[in-house]
N, CA, C and O of each residue as an XYZ file, in Angstrom:
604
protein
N       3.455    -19.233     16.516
C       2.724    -18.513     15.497
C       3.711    -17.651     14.700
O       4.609    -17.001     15.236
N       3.484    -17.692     13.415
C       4.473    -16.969     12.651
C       4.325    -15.532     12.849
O       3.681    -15.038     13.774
N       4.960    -14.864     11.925
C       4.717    -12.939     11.685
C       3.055    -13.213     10.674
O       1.872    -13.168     11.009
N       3.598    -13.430      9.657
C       2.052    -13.320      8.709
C       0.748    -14.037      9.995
O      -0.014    -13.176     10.436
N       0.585    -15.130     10.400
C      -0.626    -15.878     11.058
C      -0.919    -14.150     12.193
O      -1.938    -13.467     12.291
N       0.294    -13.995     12.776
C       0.122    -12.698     13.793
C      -0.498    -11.513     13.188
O      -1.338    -10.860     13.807
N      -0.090    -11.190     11.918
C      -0.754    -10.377     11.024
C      -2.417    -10.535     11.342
O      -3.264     -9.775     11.810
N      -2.426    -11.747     10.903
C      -3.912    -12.526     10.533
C      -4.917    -11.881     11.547
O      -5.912    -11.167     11.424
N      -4.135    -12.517     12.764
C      -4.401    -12.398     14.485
C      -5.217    -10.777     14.863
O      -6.245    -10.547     15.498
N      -4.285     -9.887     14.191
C      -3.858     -8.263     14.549
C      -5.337     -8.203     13.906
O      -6.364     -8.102     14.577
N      -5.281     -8.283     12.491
C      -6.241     -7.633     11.711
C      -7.869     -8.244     12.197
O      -8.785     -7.424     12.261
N      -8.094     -9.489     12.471
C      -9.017     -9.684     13.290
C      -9.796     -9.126     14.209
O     -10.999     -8.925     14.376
N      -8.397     -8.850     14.983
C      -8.926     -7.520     16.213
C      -9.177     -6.249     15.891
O      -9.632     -5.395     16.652
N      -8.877     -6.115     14.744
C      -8.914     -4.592     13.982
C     -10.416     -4.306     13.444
O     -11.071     -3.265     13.385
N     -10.726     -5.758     13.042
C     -11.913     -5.729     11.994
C     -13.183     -5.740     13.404
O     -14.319     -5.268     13.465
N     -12.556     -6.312     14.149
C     -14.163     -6.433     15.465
C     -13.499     -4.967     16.257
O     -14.415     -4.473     16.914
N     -12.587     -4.380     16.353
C     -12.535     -3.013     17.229
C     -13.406     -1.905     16.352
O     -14.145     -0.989     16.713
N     -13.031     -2.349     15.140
C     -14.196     -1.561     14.221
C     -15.764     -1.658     13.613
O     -16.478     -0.906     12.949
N     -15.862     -2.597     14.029
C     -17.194     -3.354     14.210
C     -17.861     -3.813     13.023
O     -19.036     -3.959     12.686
N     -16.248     -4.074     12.271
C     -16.096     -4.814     11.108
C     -17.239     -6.350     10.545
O     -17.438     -7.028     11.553
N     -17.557     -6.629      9.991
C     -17.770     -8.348      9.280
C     -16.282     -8.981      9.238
O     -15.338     -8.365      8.744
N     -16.177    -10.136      9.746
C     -14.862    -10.604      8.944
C     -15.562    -11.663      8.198
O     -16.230    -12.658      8.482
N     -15.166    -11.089      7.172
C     -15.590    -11.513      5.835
C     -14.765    -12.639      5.025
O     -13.548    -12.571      5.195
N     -14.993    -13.148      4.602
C     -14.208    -14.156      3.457
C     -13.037    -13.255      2.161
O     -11.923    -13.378      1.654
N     -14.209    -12.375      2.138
C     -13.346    -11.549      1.351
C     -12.421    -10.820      1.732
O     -11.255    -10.749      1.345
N     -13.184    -10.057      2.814
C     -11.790     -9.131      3.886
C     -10.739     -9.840      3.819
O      -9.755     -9.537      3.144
N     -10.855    -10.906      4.553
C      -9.838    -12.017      4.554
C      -8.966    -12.723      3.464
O      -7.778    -12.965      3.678
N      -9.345    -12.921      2.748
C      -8.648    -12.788      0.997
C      -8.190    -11.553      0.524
O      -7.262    -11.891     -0.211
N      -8.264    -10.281      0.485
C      -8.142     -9.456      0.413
C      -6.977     -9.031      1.174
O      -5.860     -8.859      0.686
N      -7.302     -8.866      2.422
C      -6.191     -8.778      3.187
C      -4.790     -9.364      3.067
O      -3.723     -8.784      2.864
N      -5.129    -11.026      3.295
C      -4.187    -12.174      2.683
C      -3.069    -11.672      1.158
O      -1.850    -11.625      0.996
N      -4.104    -11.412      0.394
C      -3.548    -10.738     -0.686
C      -2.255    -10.059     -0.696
O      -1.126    -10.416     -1.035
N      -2.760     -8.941     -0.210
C      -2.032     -7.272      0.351
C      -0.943     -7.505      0.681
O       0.117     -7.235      0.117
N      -1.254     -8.312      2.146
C      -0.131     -8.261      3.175
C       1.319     -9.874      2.212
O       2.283    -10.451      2.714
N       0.929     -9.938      1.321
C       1.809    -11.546      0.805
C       2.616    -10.335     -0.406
O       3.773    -10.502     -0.790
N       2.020     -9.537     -0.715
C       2.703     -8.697     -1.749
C       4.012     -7.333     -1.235
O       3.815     -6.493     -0.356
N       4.703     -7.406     -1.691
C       5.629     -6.529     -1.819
C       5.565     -5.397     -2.968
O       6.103     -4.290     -2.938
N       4.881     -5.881     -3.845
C       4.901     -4.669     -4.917
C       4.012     -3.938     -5.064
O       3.672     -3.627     -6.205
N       3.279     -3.375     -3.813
C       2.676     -2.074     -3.756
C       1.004     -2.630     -4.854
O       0.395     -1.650     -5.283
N       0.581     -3.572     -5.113
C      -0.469     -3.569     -5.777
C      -1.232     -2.720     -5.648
O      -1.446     -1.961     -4.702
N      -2.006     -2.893     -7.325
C      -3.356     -2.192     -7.553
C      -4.687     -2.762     -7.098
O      -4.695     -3.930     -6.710
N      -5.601     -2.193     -7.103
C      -6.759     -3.511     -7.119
C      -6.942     -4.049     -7.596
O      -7.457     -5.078     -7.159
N      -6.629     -3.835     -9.371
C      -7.338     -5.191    -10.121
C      -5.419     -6.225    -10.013
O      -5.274     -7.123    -10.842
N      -4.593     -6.038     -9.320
C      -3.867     -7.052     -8.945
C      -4.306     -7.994     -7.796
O      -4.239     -9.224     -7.777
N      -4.772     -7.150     -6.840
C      -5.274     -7.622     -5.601
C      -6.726     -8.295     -6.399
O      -7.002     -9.479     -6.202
N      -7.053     -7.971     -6.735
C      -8.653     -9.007     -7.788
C      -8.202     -9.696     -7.944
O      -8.634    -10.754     -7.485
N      -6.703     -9.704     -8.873
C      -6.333    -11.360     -9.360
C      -6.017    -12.298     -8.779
O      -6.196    -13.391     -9.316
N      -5.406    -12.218     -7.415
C      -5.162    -12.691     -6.951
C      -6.038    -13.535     -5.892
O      -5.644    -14.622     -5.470
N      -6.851    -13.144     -5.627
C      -8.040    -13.332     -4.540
C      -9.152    -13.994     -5.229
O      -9.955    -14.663     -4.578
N      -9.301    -13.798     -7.042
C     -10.123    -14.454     -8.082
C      -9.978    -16.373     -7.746
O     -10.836    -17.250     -7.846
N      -8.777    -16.435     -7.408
C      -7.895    -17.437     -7.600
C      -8.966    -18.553     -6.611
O      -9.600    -19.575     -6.870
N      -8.706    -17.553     -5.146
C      -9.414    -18.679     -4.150
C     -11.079    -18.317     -3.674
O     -11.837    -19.003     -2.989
N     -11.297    -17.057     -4.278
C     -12.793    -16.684     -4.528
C     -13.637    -16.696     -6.071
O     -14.505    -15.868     -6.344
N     -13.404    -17.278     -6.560
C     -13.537    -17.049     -8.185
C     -15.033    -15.977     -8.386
O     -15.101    -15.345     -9.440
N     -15.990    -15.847     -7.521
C     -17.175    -15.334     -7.784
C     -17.182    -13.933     -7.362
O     -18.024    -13.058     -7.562
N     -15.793    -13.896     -6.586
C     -15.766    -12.431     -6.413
C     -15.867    -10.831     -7.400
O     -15.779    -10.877     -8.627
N     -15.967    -10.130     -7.009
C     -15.906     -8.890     -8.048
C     -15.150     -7.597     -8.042
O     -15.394     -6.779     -7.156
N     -14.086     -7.302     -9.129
C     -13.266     -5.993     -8.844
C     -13.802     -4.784     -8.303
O     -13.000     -3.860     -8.166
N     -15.026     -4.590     -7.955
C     -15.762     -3.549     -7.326
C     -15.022     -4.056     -5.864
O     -14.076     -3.501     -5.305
N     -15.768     -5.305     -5.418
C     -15.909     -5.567     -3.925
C     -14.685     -5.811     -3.538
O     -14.606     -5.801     -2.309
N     -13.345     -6.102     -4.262
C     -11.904     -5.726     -4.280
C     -11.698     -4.038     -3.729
O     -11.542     -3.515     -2.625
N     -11.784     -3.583     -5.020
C     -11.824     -2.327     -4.490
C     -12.142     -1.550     -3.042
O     -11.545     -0.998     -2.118
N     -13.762     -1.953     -3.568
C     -14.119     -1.474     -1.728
C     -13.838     -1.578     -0.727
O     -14.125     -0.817      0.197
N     -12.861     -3.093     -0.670
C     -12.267     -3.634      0.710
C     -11.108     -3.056      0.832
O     -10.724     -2.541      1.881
N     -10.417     -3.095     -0.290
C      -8.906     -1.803     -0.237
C      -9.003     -0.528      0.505
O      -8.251     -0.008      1.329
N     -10.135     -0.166     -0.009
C     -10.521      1.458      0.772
C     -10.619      1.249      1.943
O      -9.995      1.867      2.805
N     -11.609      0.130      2.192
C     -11.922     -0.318      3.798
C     -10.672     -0.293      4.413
O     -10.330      0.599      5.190
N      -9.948     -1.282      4.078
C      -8.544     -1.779      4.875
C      -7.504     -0.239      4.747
O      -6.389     -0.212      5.268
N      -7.938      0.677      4.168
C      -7.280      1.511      4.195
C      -7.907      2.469      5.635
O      -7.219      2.660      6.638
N      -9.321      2.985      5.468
C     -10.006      3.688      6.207
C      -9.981      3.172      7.862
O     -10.291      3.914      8.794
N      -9.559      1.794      8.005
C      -9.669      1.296      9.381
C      -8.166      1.306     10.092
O      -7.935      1.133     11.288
N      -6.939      1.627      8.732
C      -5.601      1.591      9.220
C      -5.005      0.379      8.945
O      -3.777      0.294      8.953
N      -5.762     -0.646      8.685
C      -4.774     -1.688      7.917
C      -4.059     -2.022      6.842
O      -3.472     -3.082      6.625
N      -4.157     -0.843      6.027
C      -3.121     -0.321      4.709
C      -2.942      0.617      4.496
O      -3.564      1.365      5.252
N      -2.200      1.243      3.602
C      -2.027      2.436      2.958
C      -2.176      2.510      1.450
O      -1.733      1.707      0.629
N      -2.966      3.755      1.201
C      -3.465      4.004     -0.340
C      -1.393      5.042     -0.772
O      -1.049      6.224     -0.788
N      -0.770      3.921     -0.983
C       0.325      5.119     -1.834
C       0.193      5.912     -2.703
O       0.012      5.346     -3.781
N       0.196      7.164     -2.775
C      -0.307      8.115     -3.168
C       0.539      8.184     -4.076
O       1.536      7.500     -3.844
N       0.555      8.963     -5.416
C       1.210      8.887     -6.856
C       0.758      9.587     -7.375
O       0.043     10.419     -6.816
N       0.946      9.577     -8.572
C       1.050     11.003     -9.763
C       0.097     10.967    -10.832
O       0.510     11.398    -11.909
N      -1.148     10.529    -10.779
C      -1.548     10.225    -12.366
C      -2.152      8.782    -12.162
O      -3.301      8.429    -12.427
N      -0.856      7.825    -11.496
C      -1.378      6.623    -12.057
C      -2.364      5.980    -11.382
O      -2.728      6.756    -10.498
N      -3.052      4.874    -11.325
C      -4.027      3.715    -10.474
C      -3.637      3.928     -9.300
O      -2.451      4.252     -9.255
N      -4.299      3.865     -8.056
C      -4.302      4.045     -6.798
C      -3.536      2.759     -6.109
O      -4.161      1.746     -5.795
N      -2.253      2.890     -5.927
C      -1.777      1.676     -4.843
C      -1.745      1.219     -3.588
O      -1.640      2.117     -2.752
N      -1.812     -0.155     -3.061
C      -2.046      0.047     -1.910
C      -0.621     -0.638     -0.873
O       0.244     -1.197     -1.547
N      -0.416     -0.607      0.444
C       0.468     -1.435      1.172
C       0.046     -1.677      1.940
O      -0.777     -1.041      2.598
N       0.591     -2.950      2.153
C       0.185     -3.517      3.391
C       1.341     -3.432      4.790
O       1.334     -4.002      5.881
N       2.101     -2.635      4.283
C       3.559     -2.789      5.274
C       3.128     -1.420      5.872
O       3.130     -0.361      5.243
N       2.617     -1.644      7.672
C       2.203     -0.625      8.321
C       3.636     -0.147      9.116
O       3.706      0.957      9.657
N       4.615     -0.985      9.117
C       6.156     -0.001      9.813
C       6.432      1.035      8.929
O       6.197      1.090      7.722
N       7.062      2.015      9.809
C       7.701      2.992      9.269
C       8.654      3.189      8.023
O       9.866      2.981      8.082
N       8.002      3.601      6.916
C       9.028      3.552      5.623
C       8.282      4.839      4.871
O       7.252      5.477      5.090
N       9.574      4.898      3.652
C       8.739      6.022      2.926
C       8.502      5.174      1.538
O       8.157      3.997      1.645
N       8.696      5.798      0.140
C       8.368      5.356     -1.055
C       8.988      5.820     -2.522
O       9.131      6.979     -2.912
N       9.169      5.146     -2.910
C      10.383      5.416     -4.302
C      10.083      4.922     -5.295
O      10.348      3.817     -5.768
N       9.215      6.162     -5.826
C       8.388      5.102     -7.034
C       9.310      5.427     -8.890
O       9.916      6.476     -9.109
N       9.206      4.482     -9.769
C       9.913      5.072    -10.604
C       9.380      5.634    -11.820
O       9.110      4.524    -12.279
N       9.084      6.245    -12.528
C       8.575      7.268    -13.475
C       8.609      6.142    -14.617
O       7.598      5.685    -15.151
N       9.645      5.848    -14.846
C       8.968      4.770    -15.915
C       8.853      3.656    -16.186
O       8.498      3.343    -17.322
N       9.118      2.719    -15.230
C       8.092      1.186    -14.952
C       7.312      1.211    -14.149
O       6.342      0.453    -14.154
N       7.537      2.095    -13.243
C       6.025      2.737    -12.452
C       6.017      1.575    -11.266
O       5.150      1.320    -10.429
N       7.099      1.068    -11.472
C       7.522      0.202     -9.959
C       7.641      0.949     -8.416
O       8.410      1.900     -8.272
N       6.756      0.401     -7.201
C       6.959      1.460     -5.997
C       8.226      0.639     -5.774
O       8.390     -0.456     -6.312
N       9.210      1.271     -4.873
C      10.258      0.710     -4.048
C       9.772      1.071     -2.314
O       9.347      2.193     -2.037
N       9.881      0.156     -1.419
C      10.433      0.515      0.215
C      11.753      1.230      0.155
O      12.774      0.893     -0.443
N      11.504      2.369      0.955
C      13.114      2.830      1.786
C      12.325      2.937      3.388
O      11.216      2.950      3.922
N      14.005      3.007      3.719
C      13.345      4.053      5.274
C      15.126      4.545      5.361
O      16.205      4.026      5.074
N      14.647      5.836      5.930
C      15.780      6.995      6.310
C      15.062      7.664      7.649
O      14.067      8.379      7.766
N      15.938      7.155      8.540
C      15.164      7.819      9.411
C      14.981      9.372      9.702
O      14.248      9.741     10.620
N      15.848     10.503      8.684
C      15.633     11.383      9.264
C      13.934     12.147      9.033
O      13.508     13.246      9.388
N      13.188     10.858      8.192
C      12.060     11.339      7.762
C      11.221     10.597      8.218
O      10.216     10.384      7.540
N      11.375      9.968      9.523
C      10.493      8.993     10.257
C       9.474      9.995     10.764
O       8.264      9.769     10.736
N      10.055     11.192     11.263
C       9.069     12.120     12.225
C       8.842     13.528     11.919
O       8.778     14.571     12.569
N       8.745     13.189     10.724
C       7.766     14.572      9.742
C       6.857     15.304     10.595
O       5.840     14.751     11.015
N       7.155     16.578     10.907
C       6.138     17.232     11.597
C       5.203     18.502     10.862
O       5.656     19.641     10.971
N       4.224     18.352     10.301
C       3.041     18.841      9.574
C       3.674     20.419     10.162
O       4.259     20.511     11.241
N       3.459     21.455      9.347
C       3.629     22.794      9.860
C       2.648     23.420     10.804
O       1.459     23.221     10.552
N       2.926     24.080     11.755
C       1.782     24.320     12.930
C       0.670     24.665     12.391
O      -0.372     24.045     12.603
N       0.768     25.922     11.459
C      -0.544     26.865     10.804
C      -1.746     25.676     10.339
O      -2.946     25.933     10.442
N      -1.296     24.501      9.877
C      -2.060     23.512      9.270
C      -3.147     22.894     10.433
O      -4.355     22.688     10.319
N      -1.994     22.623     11.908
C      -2.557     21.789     12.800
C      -3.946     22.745     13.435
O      -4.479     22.269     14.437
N      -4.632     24.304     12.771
C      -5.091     25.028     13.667
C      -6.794     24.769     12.472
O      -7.975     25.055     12.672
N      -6.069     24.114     11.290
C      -7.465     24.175     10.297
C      -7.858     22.999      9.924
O      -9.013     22.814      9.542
N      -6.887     21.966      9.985
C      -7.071     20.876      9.587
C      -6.466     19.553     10.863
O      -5.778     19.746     11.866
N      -7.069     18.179     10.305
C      -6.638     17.243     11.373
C      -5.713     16.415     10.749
O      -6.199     15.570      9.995
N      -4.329     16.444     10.887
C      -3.265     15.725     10.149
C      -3.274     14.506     10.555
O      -3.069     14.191     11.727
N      -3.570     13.505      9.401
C      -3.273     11.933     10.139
C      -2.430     11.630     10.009
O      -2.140     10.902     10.959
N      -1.346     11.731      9.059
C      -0.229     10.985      8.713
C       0.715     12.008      7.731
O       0.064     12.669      6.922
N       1.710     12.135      7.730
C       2.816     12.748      6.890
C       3.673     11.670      6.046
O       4.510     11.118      6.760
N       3.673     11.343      5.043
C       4.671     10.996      3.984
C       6.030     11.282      3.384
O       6.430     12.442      3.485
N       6.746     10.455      2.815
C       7.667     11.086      1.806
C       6.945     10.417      0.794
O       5.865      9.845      0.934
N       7.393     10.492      0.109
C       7.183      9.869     -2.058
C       8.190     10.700     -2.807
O       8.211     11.917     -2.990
N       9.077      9.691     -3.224
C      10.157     10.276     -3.887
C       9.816      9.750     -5.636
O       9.431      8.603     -5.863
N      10.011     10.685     -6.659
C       9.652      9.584     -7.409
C      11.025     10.294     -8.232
O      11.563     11.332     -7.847
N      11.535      9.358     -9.655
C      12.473      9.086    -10.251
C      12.874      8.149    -11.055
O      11.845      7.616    -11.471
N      14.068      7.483    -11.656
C      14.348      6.608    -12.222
C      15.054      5.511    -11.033
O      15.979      5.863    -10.301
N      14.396      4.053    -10.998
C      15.271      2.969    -10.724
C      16.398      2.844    -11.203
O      16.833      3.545    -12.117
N      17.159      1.711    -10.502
C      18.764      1.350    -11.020
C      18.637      0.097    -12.787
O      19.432     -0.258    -13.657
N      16.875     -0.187    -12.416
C      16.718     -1.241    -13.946
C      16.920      0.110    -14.729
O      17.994      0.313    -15.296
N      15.943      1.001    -14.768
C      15.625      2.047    -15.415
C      16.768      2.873    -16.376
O      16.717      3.198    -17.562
N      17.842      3.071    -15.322
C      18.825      4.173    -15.837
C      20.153      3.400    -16.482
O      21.122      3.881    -17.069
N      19.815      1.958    -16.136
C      21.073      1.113    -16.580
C      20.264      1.156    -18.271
O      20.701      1.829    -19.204
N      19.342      0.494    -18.318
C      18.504      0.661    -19.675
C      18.772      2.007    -20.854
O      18.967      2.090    -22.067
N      18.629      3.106    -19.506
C      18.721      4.207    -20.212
C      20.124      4.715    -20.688
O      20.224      5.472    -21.653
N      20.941      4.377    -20.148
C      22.273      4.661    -20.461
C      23.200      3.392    -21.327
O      24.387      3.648    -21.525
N      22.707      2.183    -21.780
C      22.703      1.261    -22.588
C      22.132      1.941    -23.900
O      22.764      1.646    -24.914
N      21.135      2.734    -24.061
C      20.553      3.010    -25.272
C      21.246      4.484    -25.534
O      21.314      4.846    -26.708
N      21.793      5.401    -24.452
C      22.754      6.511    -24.600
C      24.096      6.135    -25.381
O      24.645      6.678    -26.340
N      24.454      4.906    -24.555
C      26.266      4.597    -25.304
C      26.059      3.680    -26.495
O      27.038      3.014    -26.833
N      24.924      3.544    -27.188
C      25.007      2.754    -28.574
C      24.548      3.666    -29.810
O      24.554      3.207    -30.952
């Protein structure tokens, strides 16, 4: 069995530990997510899933994003302004998004693997998860930008 089919496997058990439907769509949806690297939106994840569901709808896209988010099988990358992104890459990484193609990047550094929430927080609130999000210019970005500086 490959990594992705094991994926498949994982999320299965995810969707009945939660007392999920596995759905056609879940399942397209999911499929989607986890085949992408570039941090999609929903109406990317729509397009893609249009393909082998054609009757589907960017609502019920949506909703399953949230789902697959709310049960732990993605992450909503959090950002500045723009459309809500999602990942499907549940290992440890942070995020490097760029200000103006608005492209996410993967990193991982580990000295930010084990972010520890400040105590005062842990006494009012229930911390699920700690982040980085770095945002900035890419290496397309600043080569561009410094091409239009030296002319």
């Amino acid at each position: 069995m490959n990594n992705f089919d094991k994926k498949i496997e994982s999320f299965y058990g995810l969707c009945r530990q939660k007392r999920l439907k596995i759905t056609p769509q879940r399942i397209e949806v999911y499929k989607a997510l986890m085949s992408s690297d570039e941090h999609p939106s929903a109406e990317t994840v729509y397009k893609k899933v249009k393909k082998n569901l054609p009757n589907v709808s960017l609502d019920t896209v949506n909703r399953t994003l949230n789902t697959l988010s709310l049960i732990g099988a993605a992450f909503v990358v959090e950002g500045s302004g723009d459309v809500k992104r999602f990942d499907g890459n549940l290992e440890n990484h942070q995020h490097f998004k760029c200000v103006k193609c608005k492209k996410i990047f993967d990193f991982q550094h580990n000295a930010f693997e084990n972010i520890k929430a400040p105590e005062e927080l842990g006494h009012k609130f229930k911390v699920l998860r700690a982040t980085v999000y770095i945002e900035g210019l890419c290496q397309s970005c600043l080569e561009k930008e410094n091409k239009i500086q030296t002319n």
